[in-house]
C-alpha positions as a Markdown table, in Angstrom:
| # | Residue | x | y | z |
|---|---|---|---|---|
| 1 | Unk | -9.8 | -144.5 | 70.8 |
| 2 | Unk | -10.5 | -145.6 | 67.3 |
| 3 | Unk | -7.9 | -146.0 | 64.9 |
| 4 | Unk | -7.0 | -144.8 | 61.6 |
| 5 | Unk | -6.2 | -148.5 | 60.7 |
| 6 | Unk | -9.2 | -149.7 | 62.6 |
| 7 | Unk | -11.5 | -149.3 | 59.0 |
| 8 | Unk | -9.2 | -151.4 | 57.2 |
| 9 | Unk | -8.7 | -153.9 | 59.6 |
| 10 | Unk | -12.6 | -154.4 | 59.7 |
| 11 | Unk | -12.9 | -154.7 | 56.2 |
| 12 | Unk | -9.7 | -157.3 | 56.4 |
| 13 | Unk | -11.9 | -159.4 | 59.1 |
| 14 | Unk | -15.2 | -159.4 | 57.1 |
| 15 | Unk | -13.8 | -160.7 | 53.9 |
| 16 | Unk | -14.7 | -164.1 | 53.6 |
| 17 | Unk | -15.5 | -167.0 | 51.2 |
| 18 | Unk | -19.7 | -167.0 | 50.5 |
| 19 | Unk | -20.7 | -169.5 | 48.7 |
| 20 | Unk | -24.6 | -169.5 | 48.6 |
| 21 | Unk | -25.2 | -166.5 | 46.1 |
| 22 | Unk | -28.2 | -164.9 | 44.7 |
| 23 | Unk | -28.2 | -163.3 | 41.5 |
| 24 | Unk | -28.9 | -160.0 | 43.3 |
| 25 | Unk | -26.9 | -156.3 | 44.0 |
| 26 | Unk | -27.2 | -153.5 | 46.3 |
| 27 | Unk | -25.5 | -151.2 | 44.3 |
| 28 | Unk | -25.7 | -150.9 | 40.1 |
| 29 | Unk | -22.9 | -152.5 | 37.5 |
| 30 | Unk | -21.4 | -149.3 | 37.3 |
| 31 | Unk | -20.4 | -149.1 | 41.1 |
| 32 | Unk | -19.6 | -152.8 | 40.3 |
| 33 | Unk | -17.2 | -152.4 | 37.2 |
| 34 | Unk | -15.8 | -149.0 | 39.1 |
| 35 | Unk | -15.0 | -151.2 | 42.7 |
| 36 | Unk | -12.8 | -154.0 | 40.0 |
| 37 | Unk | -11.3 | -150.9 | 37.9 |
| 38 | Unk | -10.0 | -149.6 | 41.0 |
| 39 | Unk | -8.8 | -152.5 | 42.7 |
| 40 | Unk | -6.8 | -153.5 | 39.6 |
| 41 | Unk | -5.8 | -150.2 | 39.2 |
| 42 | Unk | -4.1 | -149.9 | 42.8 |
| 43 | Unk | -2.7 | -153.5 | 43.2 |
| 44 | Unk | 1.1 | -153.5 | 43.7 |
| 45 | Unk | 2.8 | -155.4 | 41.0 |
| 46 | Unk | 7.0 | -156.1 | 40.8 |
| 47 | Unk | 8.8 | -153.4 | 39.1 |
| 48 | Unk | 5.3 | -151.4 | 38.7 |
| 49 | Unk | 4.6 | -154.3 | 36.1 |
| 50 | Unk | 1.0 | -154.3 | 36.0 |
| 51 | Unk | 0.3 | -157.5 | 34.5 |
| 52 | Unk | -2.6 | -158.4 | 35.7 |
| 53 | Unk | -6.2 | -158.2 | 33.5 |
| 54 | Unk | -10.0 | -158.8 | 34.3 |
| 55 | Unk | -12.7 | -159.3 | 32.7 |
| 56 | Unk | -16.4 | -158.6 | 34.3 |
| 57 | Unk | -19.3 | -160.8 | 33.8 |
| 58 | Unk | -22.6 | -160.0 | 34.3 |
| 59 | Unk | -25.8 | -161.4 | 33.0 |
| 60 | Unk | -26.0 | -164.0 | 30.1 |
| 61 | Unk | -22.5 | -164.0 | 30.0 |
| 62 | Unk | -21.8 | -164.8 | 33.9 |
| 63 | Unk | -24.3 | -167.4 | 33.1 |
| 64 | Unk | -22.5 | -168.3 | 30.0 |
| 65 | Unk | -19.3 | -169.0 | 31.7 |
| 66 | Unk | -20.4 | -171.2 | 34.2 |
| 67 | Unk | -22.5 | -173.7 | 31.4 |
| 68 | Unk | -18.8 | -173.8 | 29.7 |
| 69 | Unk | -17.2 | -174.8 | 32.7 |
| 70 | Unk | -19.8 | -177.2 | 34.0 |
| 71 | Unk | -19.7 | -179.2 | 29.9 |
| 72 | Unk | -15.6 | -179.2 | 30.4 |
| 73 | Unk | -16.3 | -180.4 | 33.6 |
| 74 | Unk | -19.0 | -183.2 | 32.8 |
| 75 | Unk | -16.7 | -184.6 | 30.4 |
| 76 | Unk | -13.9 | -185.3 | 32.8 |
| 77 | Unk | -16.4 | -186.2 | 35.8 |
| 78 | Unk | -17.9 | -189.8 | 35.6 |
| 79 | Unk | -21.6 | -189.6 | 35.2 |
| 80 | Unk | -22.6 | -191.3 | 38.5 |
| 81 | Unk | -20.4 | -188.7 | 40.4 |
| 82 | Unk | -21.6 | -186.1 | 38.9 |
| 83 | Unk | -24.4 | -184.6 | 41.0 |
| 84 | Unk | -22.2 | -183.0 | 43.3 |
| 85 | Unk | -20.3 | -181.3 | 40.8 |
| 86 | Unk | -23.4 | -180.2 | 39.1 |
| 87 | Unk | -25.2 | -178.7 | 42.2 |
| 88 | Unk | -21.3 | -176.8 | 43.2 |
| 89 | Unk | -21.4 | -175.2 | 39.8 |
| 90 | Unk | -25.4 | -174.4 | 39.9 |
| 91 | Unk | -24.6 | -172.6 | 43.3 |
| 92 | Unk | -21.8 | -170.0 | 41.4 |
| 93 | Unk | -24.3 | -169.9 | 38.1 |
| 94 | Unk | -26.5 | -168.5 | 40.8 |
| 95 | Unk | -24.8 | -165.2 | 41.9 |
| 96 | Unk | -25.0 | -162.1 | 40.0 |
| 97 | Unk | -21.6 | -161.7 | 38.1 |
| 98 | Unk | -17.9 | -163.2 | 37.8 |
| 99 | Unk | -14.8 | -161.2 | 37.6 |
| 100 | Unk | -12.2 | -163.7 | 35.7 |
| 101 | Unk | -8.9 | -162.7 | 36.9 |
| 102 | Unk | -5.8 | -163.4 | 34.0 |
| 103 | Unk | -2.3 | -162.9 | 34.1 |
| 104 | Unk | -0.8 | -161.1 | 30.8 |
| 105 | Unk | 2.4 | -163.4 | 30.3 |
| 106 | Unk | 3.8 | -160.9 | 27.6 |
| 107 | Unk | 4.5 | -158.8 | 30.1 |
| 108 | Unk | 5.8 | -161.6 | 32.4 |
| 109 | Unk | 8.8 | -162.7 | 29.4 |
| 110 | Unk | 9.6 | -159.0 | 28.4 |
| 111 | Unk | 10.5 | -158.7 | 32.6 |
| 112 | Unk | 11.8 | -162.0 | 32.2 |
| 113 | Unk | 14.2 | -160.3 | 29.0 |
| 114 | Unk | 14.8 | -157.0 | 30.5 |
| 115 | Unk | 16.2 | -158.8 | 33.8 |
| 116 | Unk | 17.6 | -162.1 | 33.3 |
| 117 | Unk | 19.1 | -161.9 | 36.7 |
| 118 | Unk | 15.5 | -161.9 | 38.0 |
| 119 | Unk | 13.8 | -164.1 | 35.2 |
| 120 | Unk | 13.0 | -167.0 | 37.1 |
| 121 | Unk | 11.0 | -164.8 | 39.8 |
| 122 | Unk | 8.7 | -163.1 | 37.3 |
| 123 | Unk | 6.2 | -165.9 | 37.1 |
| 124 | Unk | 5.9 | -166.4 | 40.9 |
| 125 | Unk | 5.7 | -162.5 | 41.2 |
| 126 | Unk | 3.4 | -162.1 | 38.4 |
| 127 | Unk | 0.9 | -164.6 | 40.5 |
| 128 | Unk | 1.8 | -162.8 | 43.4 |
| 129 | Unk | 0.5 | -159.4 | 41.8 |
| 130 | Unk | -3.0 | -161.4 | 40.2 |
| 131 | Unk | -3.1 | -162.1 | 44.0 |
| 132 | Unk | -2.9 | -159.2 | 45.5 |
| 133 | Unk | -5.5 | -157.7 | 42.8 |
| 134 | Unk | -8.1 | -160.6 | 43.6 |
| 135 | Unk | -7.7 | -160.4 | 47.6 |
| 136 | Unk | -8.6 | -156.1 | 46.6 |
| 137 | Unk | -11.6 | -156.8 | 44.7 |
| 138 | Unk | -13.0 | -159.4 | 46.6 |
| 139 | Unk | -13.1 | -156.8 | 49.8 |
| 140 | Unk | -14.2 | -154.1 | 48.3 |
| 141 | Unk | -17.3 | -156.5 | 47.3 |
| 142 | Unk | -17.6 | -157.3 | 50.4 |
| 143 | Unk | -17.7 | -154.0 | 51.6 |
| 144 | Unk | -20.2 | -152.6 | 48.6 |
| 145 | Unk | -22.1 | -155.6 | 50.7 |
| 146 | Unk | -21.6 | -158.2 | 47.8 |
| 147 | Unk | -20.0 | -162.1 | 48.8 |
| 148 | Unk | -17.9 | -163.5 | 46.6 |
| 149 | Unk | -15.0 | -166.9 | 46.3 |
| 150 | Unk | -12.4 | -167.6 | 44.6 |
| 151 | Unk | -12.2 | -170.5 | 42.4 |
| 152 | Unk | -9.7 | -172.2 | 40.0 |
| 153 | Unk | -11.4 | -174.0 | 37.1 |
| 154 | Unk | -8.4 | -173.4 | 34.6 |
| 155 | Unk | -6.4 | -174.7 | 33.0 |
| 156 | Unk | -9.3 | -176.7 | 31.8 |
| 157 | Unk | -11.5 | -174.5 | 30.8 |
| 158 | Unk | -8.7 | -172.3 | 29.2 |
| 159 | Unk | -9.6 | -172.5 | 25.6 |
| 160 | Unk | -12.9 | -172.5 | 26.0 |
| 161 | Unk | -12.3 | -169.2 | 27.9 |
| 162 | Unk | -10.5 | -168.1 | 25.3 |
| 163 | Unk | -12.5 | -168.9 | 22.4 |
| 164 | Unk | -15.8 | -167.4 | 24.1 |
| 165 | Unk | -15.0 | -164.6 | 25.3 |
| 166 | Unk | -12.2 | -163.4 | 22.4 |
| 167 | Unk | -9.3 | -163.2 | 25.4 |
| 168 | Unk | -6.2 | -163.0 | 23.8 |
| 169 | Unk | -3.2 | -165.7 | 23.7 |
| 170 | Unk | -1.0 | -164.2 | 25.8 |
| 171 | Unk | -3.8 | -163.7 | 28.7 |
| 172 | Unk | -3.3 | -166.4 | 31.3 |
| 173 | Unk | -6.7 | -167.7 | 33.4 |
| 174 | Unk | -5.5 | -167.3 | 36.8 |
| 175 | Unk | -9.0 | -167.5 | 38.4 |
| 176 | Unk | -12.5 | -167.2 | 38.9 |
| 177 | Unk | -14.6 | -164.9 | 41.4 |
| 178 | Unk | -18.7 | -165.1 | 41.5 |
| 179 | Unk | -20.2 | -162.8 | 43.8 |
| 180 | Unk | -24.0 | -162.0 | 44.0 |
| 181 | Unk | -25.9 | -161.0 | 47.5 |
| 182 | Unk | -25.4 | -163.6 | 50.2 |
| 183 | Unk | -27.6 | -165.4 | 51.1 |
| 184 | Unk | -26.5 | -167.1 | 53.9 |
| 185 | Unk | -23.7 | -166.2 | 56.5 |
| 186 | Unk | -20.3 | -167.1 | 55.9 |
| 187 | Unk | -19.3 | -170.4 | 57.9 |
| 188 | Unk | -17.4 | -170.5 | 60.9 |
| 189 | Unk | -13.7 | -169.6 | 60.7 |
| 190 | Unk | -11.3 | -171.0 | 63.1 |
| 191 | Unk | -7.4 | -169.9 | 63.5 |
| 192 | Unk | -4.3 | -171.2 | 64.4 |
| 193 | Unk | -2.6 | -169.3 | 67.6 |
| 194 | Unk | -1.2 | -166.3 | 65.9 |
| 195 | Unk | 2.4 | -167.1 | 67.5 |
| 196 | Unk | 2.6 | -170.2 | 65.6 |
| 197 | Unk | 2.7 | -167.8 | 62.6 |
| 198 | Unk | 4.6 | -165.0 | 63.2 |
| 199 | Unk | 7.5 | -164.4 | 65.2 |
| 200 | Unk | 9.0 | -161.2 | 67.0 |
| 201 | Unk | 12.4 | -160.3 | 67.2 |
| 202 | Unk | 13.0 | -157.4 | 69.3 |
């Protein structure tokens, strides 16, 4: 007998981290920007915050993104080591889009003001949130038959960011998601015993 949690638990088990992208889509940017809307949209945040912000790149821009972090990169990489950072980069300049994931840290300090009992929690909660958004988006790409990963080029590419693409100040570059049409399977996954992990108490 299939169960109602059976669906979810499918989509759980096919998210994955795909790394060879091509810059194609089975479905248009509007299914796209509607998936991302969504997921934002639905993600639990402490005290209903709703912190977190995205921005969707598609096109020149995607493209865009990825030449800025590849120049902050190739001035903090030494030239003869280079190569592997270049081809890494090439490989997310490849997909279709990126969805840049930030953190809006006004809204983290007026929590942090509003409940000082609670202030040193906001910023590990307001992660938490940006978390829960990404790990939404990325399998609902995944299910709209899109691969994606998550990566974390900031802080050093945060002004850059910033500058580019007009973000405001107070936005805080948590991280980075390509996605395009795989095109190749995900590698192997391999998992500790699942008692190791969690433990009953009955």
């Amino acid at each position: 007998m299939e169960l109602k949690t059976d669906c979810f638990f499918q989509a759980v088990q096919n998210r994955r981290s795909r790394y060879a992208l091509e810059a194609k889509s089975p479905i248009a940017d509007d299914e796209i920007i509607r998936l991302v809307q969504e997921s934002v949209r639905h993600a639990p945040s402490a005290f209903n915050s709703q912190g977190t912000r995205a921005v969707l790149l598609f096109g020149k821009r995607h493209s865009e993104f990825w030449a800025l972090v590849l120049a902050e990169l190739r001035r903090r990489v030494p030239a003869d080591k280079f190569a592997p950072t270049e081809q890494k980069i090439a490989s997310f300049a490849a997909a279709y889009g990126t969805v840049l994931f930030f953190e809006d840290w006004d809204t983290v300090e007026d929590l942090q003001r509003k409940f000082p009992t609670y202030q040193e929690n906001f910023p590990l909660w307001a992660y938490q949130a940006n978390a829960l958004a990404e790990y939404v988006v990325w399998t609902a790409l995944e299910q709209a038959g899109l691969g994606a990963s998550l990566q974390h080029y900031n802080p050093l590419v945060d002004q850059a960011v910033q500058k580019t693409f007009d973000i405001p100040k107070n936005w805080k570059l948590i991280a980075q998601m390509p996605f395009g049409t795989p095109a190749a399977p995900a590698a192997e996954k391999t998992f500790l015993p699942i008692e190791t992990r969690v433990k009953v108490l009955q």
